[in-house]
DOGUKE-990356 format. One record per residue: residue in three letters; chain; x, y, z of N, C-alpha, C in turn; residue number from 1. Coordinates in steps of 0.001 Angstrom, whole numbers, plus 524288, in hexadecimal, padded with zeros to 5 digits. Each point is the difference from the previous one (the first is absolute). Layout:
! DOGUKE-990356
<"ALA" "A" <X Y Z> <X Y Z> <X Y Z> NUM>
...
! end
This chain:
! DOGUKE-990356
<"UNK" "A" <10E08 4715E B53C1> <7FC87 7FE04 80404> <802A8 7FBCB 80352> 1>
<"UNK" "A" <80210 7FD86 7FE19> <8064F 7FBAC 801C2> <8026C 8024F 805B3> 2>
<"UNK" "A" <801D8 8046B 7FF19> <801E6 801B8 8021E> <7FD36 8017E 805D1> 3>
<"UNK" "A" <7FB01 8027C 7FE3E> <7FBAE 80028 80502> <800B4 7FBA9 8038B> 4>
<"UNK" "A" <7FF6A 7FB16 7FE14> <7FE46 7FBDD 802E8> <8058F 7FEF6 8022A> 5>
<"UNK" "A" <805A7 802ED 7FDDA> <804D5 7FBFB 8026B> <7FFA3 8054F 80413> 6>
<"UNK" "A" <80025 80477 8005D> <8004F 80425 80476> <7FD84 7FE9D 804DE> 7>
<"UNK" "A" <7F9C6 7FCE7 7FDD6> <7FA90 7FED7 805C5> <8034F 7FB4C 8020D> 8>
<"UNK" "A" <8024D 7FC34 7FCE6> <8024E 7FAF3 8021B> <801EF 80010 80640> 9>
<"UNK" "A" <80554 803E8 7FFA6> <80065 7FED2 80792> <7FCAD 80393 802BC> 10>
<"UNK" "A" <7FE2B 80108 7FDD8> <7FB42 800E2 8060C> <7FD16 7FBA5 7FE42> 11>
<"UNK" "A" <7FD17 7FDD5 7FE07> <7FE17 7FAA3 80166> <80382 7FC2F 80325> 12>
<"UNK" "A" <8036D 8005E 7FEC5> <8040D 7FB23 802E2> <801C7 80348 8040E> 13>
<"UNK" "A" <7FFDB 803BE 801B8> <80034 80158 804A8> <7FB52 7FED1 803D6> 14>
<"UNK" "A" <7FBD4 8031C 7FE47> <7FCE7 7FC61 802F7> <7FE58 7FBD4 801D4> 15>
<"UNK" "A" <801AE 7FD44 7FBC1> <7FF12 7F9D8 80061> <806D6 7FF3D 8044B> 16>
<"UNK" "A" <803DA 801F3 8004A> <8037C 7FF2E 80473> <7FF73 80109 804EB> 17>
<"UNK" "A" <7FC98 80593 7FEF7> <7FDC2 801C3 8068B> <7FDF5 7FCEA 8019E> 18>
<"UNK" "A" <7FB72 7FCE9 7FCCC> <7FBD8 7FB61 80260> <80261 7FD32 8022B> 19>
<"UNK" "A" <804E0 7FDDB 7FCD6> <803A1 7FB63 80247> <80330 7FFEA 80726> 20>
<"UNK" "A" <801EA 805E5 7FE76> <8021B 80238 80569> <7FD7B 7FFE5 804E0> 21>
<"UNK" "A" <7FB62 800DD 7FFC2> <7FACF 7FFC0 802E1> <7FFD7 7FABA 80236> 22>
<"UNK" "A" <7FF4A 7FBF9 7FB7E> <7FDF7 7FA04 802D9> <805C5 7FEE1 80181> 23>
<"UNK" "A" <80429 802D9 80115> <80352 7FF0B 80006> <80145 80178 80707> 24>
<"UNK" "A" <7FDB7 804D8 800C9> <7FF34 8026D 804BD> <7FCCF 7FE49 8041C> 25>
<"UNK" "A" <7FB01 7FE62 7FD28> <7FD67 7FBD6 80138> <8015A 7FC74 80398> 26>
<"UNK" "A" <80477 7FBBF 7FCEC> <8019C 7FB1B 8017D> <8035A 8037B 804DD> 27>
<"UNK" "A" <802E6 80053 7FF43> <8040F 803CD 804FA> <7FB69 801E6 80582> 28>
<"UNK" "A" <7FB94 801CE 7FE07> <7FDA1 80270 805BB> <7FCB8 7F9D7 80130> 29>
<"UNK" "A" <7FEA1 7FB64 7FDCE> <7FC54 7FD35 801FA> <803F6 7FBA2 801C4> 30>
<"UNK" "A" <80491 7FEAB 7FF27> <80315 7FB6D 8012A> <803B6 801DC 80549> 31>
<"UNK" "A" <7FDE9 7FA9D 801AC> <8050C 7FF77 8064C> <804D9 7FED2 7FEE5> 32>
<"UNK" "A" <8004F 7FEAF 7FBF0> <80453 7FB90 7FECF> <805C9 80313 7FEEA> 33>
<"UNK" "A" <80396 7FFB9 80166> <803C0 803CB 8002A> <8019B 7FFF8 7F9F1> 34>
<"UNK" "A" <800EE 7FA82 7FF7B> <801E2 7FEB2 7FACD> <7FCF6 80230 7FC0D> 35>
<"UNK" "A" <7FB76 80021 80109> <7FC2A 8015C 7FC06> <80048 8076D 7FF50> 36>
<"UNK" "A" <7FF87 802EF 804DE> <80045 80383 8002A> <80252 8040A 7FCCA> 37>
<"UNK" "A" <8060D 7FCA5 80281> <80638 803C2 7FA7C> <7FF07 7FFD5 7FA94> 38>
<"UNK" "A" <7FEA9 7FB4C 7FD6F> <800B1 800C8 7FC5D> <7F9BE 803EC 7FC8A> 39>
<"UNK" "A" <7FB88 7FF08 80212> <7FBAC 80255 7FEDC> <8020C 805E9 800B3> 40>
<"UNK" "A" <802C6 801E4 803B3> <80134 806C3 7FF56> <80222 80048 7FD96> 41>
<"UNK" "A" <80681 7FD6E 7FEBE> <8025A 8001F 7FB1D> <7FE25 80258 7FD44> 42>
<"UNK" "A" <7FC52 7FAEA 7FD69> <7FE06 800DE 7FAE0> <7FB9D 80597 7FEC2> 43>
<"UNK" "A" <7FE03 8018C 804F8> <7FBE3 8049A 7FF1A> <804D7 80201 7FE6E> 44>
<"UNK" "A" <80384 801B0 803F9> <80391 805DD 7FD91> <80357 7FEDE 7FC3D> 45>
<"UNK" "A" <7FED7 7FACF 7FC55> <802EB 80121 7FB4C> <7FABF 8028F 7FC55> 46>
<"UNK" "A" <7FAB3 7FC7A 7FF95> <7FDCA 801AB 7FE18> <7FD8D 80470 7FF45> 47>
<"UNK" "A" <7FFE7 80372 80582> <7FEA2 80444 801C0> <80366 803BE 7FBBD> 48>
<"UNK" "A" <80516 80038 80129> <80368 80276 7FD7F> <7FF43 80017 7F825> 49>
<"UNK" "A" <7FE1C 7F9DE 7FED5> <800DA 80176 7F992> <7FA25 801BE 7FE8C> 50>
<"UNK" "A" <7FC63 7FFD5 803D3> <7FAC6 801A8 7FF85> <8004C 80575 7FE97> 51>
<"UNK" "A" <802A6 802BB 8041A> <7FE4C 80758 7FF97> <80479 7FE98 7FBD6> 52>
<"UNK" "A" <804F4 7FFD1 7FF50> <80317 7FF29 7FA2D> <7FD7B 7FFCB 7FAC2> 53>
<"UNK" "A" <7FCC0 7FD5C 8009E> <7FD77 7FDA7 7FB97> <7FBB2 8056B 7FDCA> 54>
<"UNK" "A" <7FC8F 80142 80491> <7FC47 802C1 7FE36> <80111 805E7 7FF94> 55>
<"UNK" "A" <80530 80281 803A3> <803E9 8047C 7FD7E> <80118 80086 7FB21> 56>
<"UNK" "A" <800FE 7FB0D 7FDA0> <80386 8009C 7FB66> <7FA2E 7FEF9 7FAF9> 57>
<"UNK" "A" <7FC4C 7FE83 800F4> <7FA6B 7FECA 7FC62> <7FDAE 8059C 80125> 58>
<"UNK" "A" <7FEDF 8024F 80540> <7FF65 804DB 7FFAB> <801F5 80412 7FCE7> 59>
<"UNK" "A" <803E4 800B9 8005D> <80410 80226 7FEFC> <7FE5B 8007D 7F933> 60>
<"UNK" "A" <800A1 7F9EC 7FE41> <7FD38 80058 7FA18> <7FD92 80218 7FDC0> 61>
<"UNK" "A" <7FAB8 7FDD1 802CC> <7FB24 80211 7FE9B> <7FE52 80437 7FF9F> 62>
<"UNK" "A" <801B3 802D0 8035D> <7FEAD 80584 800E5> <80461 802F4 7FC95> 63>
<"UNK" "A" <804EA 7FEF6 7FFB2> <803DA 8045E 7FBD8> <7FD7D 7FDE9 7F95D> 64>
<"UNK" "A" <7FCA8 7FA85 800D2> <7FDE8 7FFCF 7F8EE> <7FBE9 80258 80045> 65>
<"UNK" "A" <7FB9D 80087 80393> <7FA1A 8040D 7FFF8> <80161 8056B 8006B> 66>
<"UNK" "A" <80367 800CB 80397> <80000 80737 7FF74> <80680 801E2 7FE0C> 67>
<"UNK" "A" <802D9 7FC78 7FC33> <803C7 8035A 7FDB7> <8056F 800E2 80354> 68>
<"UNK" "A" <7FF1B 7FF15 804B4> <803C6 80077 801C4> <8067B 7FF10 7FFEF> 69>
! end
């Protein structure tokens, strides 16, 4: 049953990264500030990137431990 809960793990933390990416996108579309701007996209497309990473590889899990794959 251990095992269940370590497979669901990155997709929780993926989601919880997408969220991040978001207020992240957020900051980037509501700020004038140049300075402010760069680094707020930065950070979406890092987070963006380990988000779908994250929930590929929990997918990926979950589903080859429920149907055998």
């Amino acid at each position: 049953m251990v095992a269940v809960y370590l497979y669901i793990l990155p997709v929780g933390l993926g989601i919880m990264t997408l969220a991040a990416s978001l207020l992240f996108l957020f900051a980037f579309l509501m700020s004038d500030d140049p300075a402010t701007r760069l680094p707020a996209f930065n950070w979406f497309k890092r987070l963006i990137i380990v988000a779908f990473i994250l929930l590929s590889i929990g997918l990926f899990m979950t589903f080859g431990h429920f149907w055998g794959a």
